[in-house]
LONULUM-856136 format. One record per residue: residue in three letters; chain; x, y, z of N, C-alpha, C in turn. Coordinates in steps of 0.1 Angstrom, whole numbers, always signed. Example, Ala and Ser with C-alpha at 12.3 -4.5 7.8 and 13.67 -1.06 7.14 Angstrom:
2
+--------+--------+-------+-------+-------+-------+-------+-------+-------+-------+-------+
: residu : chaine :   nxx :   nyy :   nzz :  caxx :  cayy :  cazz :   cxx :   cyy :   czz :
+--------+--------+-------+-------+-------+-------+-------+-------+-------+-------+-------+
:    ALA :      A :  +132 :   -57 :   +78 :  +123 :   -45 :   +78 :  +132 :   -33 :   +78 :
:    SER :      A :  +128 :   -22 :   +71 :  +137 :   -11 :   +71 :  +129 :    +0 :   +79 :
+--------+--------+-------+-------+-------+-------+-------+-------+-------+-------+-------+
***
This chain:
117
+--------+--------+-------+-------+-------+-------+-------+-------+-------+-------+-------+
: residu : chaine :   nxx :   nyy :   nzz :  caxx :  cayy :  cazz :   cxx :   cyy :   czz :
+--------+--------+-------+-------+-------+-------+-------+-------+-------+-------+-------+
:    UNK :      A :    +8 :   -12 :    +0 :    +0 :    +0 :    +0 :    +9 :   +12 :    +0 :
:    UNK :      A :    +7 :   +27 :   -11 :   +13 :   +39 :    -8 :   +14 :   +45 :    +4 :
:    UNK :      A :   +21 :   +49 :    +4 :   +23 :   +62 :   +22 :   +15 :   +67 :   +15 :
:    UNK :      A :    +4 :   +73 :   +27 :    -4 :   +86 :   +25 :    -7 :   +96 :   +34 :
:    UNK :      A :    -3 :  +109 :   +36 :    -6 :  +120 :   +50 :   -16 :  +122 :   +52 :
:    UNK :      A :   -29 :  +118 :   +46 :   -42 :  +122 :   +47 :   -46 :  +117 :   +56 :
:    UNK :      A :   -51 :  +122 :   +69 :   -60 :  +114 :   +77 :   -75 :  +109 :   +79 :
:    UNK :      A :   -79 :  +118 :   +65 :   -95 :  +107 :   +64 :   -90 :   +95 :   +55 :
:    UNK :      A :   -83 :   +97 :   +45 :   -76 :   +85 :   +34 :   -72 :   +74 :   +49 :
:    UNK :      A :   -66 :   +80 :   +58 :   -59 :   +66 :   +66 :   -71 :   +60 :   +74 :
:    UNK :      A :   -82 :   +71 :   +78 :   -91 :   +66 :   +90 :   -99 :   +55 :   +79 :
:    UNK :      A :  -104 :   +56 :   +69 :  -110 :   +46 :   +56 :  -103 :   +41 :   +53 :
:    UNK :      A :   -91 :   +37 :   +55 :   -84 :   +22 :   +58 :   -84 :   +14 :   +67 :
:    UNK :      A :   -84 :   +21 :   +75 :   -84 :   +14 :   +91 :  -103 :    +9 :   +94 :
:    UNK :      A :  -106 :   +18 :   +90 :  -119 :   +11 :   +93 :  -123 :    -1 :   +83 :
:    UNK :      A :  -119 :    -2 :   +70 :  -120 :   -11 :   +63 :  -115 :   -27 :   +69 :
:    UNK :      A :  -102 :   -26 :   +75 :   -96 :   -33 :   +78 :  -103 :   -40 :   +93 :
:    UNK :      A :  -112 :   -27 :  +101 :  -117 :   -29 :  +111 :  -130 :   -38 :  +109 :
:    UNK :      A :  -136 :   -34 :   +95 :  -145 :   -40 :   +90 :  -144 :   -60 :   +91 :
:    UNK :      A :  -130 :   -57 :   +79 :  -126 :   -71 :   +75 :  -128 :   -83 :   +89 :
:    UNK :      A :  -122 :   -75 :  +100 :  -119 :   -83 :  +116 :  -132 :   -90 :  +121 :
:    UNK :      A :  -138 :   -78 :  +120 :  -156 :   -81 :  +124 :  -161 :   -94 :  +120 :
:    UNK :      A :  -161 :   -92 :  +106 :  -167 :  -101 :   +98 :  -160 :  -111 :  +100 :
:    UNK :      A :  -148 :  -113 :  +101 :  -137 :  -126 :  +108 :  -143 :  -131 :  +122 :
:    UNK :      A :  -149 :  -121 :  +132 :  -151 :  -127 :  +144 :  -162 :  -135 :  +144 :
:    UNK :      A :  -172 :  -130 :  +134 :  -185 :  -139 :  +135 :  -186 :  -150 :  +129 :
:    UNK :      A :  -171 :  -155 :  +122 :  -168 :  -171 :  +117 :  -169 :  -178 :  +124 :
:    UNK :      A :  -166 :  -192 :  +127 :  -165 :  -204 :  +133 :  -148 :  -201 :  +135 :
:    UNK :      A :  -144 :  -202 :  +141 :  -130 :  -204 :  +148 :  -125 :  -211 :  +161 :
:    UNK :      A :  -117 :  -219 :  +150 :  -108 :  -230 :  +160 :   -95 :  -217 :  +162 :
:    UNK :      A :   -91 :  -226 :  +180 :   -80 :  -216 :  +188 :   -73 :  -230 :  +189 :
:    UNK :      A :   -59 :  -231 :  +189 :   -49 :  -236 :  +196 :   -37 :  -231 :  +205 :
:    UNK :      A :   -34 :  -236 :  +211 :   -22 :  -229 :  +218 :    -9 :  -236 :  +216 :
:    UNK :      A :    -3 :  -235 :  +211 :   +12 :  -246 :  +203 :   +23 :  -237 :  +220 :
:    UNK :      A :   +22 :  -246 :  +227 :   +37 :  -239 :  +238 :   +51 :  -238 :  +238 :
:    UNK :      A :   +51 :  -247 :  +224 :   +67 :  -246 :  +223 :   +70 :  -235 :  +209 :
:    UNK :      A :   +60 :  -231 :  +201 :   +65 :  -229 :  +189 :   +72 :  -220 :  +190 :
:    UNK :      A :   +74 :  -210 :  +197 :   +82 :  -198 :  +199 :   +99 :  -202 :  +198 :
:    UNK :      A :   +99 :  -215 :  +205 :  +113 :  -221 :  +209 :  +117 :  -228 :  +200 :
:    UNK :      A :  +105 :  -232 :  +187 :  +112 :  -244 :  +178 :  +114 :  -238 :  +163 :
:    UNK :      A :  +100 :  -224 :  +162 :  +101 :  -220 :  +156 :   +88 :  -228 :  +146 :
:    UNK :      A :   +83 :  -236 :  +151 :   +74 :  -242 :  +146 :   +57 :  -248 :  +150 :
:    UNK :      A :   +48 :  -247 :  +143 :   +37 :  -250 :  +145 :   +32 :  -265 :  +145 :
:    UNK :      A :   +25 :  -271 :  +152 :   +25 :  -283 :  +148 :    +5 :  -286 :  +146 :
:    UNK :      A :    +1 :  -290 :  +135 :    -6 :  -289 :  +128 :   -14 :  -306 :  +130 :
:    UNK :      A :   -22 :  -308 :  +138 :   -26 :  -320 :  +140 :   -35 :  -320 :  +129 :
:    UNK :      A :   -32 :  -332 :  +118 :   -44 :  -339 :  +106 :   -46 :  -350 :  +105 :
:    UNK :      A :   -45 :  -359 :  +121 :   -45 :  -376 :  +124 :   -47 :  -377 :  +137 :
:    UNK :      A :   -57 :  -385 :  +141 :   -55 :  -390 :  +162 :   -56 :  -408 :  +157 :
:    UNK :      A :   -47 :  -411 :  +166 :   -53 :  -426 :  +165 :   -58 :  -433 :  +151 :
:    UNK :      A :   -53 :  -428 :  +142 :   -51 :  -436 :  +126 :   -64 :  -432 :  +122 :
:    UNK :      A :   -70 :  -423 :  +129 :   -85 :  -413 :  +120 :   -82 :  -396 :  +115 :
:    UNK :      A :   -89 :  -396 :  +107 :   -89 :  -378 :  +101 :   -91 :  -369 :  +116 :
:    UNK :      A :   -83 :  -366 :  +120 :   -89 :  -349 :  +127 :   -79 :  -336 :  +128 :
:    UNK :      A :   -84 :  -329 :  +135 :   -78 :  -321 :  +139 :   -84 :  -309 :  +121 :
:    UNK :      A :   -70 :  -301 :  +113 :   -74 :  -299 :  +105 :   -77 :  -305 :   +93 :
:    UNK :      A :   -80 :  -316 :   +93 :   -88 :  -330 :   +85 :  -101 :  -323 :   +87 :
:    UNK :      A :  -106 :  -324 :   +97 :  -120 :  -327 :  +102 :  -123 :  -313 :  +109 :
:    UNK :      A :  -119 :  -307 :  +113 :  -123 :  -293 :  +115 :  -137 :  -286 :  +103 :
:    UNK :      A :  -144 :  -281 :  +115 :  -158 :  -273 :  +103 :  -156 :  -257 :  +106 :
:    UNK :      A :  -140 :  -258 :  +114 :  -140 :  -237 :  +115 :  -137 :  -230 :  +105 :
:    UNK :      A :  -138 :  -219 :  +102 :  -131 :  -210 :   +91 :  -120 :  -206 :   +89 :
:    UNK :      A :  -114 :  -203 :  +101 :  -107 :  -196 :  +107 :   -97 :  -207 :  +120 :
:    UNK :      A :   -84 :  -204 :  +120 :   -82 :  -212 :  +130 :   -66 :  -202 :  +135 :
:    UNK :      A :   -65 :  -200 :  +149 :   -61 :  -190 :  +155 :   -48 :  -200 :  +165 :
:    UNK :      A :   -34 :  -197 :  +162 :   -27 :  -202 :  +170 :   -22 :  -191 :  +179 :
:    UNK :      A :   -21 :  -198 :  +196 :   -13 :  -183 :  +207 :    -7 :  -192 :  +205 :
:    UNK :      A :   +10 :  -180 :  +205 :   +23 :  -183 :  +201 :   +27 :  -179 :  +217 :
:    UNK :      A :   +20 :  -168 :  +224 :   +26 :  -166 :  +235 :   +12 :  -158 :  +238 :
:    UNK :      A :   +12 :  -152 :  +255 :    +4 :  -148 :  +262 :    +0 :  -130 :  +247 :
:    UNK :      A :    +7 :  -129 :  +244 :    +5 :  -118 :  +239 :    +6 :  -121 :  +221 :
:    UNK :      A :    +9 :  -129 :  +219 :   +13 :  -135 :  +199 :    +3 :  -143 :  +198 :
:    UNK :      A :    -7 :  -140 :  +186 :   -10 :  -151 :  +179 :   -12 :  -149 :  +165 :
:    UNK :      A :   -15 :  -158 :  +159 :   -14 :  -160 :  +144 :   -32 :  -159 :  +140 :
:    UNK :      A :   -35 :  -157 :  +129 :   -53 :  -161 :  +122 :   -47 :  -164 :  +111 :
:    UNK :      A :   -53 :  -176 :  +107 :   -50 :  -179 :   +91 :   -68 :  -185 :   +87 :
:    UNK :      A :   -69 :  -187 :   +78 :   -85 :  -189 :   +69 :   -80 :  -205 :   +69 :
:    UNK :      A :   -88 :  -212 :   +69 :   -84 :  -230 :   +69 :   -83 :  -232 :   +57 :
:    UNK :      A :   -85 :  -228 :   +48 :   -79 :  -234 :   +33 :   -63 :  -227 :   +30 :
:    UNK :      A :   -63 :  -219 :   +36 :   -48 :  -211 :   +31 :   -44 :  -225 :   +42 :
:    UNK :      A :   -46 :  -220 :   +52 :   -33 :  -233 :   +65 :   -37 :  -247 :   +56 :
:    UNK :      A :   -46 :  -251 :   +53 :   -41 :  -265 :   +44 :   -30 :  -268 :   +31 :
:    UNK :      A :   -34 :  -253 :   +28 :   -21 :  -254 :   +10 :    -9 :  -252 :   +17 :
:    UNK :      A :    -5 :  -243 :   +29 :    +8 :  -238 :   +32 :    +8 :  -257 :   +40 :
:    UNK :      A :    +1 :  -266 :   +47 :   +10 :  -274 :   +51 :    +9 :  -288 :   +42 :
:    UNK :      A :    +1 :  -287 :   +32 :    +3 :  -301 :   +21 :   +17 :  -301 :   +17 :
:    UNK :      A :   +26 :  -290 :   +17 :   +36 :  -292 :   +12 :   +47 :  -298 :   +16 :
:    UNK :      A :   +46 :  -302 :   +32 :   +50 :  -307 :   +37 :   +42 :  -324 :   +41 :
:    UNK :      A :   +35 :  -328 :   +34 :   +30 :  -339 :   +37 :   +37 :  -347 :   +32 :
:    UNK :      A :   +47 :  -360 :   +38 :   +58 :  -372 :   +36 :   +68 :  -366 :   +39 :
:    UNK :      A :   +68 :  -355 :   +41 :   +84 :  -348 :   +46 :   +91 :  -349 :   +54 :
:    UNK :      A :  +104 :  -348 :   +57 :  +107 :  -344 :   +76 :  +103 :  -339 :   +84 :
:    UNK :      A :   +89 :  -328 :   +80 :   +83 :  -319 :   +86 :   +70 :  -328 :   +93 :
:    UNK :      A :   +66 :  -341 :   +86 :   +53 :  -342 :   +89 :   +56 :  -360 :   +97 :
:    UNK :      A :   +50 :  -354 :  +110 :   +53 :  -358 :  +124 :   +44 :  -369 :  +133 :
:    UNK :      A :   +50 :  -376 :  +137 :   +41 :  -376 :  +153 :   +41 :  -368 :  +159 :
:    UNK :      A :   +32 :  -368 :  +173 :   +35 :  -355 :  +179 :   +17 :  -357 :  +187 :
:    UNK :      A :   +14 :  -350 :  +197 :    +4 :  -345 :  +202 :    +9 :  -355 :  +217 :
:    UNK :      A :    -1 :  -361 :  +224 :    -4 :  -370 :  +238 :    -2 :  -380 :  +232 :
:    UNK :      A :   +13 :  -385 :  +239 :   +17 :  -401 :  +238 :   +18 :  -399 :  +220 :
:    UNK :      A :   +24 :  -392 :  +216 :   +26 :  -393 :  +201 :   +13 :  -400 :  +193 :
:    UNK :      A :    +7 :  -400 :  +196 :    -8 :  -412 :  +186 :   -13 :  -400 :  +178 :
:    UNK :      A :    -8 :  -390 :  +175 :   -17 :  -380 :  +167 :    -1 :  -378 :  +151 :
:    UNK :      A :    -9 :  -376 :  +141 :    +2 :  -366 :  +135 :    -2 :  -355 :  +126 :
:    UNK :      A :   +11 :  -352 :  +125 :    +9 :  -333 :  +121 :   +18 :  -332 :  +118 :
:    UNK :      A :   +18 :  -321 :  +108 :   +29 :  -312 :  +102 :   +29 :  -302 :  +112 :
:    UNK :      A :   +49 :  -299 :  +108 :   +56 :  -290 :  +116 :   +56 :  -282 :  +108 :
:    UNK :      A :   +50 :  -270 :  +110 :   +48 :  -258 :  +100 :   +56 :  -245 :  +102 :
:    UNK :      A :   +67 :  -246 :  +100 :   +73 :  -230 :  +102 :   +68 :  -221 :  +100 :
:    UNK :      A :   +66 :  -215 :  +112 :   +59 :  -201 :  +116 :   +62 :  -188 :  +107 :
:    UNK :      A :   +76 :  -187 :   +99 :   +78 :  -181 :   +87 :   +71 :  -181 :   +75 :
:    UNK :      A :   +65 :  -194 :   +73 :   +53 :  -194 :   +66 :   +43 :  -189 :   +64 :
:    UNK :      A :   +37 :  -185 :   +77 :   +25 :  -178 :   +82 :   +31 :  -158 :   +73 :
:    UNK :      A :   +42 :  -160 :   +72 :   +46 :  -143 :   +70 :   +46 :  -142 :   +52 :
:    UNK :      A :   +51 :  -156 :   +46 :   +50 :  -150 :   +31 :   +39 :  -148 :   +29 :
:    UNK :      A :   +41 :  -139 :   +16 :   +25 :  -138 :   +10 :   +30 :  -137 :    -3 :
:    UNK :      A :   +18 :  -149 :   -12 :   +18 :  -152 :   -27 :   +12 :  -144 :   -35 :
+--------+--------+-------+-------+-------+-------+-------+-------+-------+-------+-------+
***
């Protein structure tokens, strides 16, 4: 977006954007709290419990919200978080992991969440 000094041009952006959030809050949203990713640098993306589809397999939210920390978190739309972690499906990235390891998921670098295509 251009720099611009105008402050009605900036306040009609911000409310646009305030707009966009709203309409985000009245989605269906799954919350996770990942406690290590800060330290690993990675998300871990449950799409298996016990040799069945869940987690984001089976998820019906729109929206799914990772806290990175008491004050960090992430929003991504569930179709974008499925294309950014297919790529990692068969990889080194894609894991056991959850209680007693019986779940798996891709480890999704939280760098990921920053490109944009």
């Amino acid at each position: 977006m251009k720099h611009n000094n105008d402050f009605r041009f900036d306040l009609q952006v911000g409310q646009t954007y305030e707009n966009q959030l709203a309409e985000l809050l009245q989605k269906k949203i799954e919350v996770k709290r990942d406690f290590r990713a800060i330290e690993t640098g990675n998300i871990f993306v449950e799409y298996q419990s016990q040799n069945k589809p869940s987690g984001l397999a089976t998820s019906e939210a729109h929206y799914w919200v990772y806290w990175l920390s008491e004050k960090h978190f992430i929003t991504i739309e569930k179709n974008e978080l499925k294309n950014l972690c297919r790529k990692y499906l068969g990889t080194k990235n894609d894991v056991l992991g959850g209680d007693n390891n019986t779940s798996k998921g891709i480890l999704l670098p939280i760098i990921d969440f920053l490109k944009i295509n």
